[in-house]
C-alpha positions as MATLAB code, in Angstrom:
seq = 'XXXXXXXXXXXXXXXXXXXXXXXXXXXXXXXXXXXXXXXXXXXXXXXXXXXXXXXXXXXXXXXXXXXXXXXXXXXXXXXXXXXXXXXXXXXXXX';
ca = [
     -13.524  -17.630  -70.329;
     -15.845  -15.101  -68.700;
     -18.824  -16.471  -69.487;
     -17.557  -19.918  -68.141;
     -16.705  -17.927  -65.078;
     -19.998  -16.415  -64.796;
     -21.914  -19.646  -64.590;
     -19.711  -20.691  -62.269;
     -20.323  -17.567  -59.633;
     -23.775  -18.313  -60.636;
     -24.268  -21.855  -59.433;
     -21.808  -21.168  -56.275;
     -24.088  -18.332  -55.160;
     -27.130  -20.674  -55.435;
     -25.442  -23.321  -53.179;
     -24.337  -20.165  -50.817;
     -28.163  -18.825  -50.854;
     -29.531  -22.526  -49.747;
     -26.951  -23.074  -46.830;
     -27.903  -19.378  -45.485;
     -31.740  -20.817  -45.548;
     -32.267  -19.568  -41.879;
     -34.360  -22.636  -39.529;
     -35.519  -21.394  -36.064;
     -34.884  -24.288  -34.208;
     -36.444  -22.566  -31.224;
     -39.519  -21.687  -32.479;
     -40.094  -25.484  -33.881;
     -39.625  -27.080  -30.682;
     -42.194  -24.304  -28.997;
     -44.332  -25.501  -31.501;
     -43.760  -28.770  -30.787;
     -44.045  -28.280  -27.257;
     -47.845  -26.352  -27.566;
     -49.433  -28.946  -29.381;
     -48.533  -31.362  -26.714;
     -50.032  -29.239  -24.072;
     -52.874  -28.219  -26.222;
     -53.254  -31.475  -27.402;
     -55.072  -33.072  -30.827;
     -57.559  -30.320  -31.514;
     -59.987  -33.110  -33.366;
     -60.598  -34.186  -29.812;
     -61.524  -31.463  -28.208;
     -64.736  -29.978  -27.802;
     -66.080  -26.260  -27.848;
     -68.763  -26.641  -25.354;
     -68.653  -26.107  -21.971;
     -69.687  -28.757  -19.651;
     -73.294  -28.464  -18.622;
     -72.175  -28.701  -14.438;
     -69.235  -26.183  -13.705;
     -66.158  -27.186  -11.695;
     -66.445  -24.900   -9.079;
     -69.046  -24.899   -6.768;
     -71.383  -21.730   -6.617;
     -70.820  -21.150   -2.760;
     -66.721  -22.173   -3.013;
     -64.224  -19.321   -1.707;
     -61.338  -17.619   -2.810;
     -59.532  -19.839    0.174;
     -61.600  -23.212   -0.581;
     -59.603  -22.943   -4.236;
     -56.602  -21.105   -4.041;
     -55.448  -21.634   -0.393;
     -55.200  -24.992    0.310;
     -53.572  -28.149   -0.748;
     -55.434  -30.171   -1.848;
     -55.889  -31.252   -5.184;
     -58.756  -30.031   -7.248;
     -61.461  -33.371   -7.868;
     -61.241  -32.276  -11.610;
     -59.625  -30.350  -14.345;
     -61.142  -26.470  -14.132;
     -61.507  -25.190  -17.239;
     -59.558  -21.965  -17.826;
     -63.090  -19.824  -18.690;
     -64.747  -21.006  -15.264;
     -61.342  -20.215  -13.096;
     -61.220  -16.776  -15.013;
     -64.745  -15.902  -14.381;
     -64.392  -16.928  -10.679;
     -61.243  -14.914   -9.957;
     -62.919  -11.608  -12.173;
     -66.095  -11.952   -9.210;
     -64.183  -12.561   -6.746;
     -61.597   -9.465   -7.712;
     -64.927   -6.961   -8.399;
     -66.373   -8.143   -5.094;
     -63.100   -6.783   -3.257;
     -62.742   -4.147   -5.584;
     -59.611   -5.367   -6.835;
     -60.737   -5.318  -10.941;
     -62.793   -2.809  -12.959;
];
């Protein structure tokens, strides 16, 4: 009788140990959500386009001041080197 008891523990606490299987619902949908704003990495490309965004002469106001809507998508590198120059030119970033 014990050992029929046994294998029955046995087999209950391997159903118990699959419905405590912990799922992070949150952290699937964030993935989710990333690769739709990163988008299909097979399309993407690693170079950065020969003409930049950003004009050589535009200001801290021209860009970030106004408006208006920006002609074309600035990539993250060339808005991150503009604001570091601008931010060293006032003194603002070492």
């Amino acid at each position: 009788m014990e050992a029929s008891c046994d294998s029955a523990n046995s087999s209950n606490d391997k159903e118990e140990s699959t419905e405590n299987i912990f799922v992070n619902h949150a952290e699937i949908a964030w993935q989710e959500m990333r690769k739709k704003w990163v988008g299909d990495p097979s399309k993407r490309t690693s170079e950065m386009p020969v003409e930049p965004v950003i004009s050589f002469n535009a200001t801290y106001e021209d860009l970030l001041l106004s408006n208006t809507t920006f002609h074309k998508p600035i990539p993250l590198a060339e808005m991150v080197d503009f604001l570091a120059d601008y931010w060293q030119g006032d003194g603002l970033f070492d």
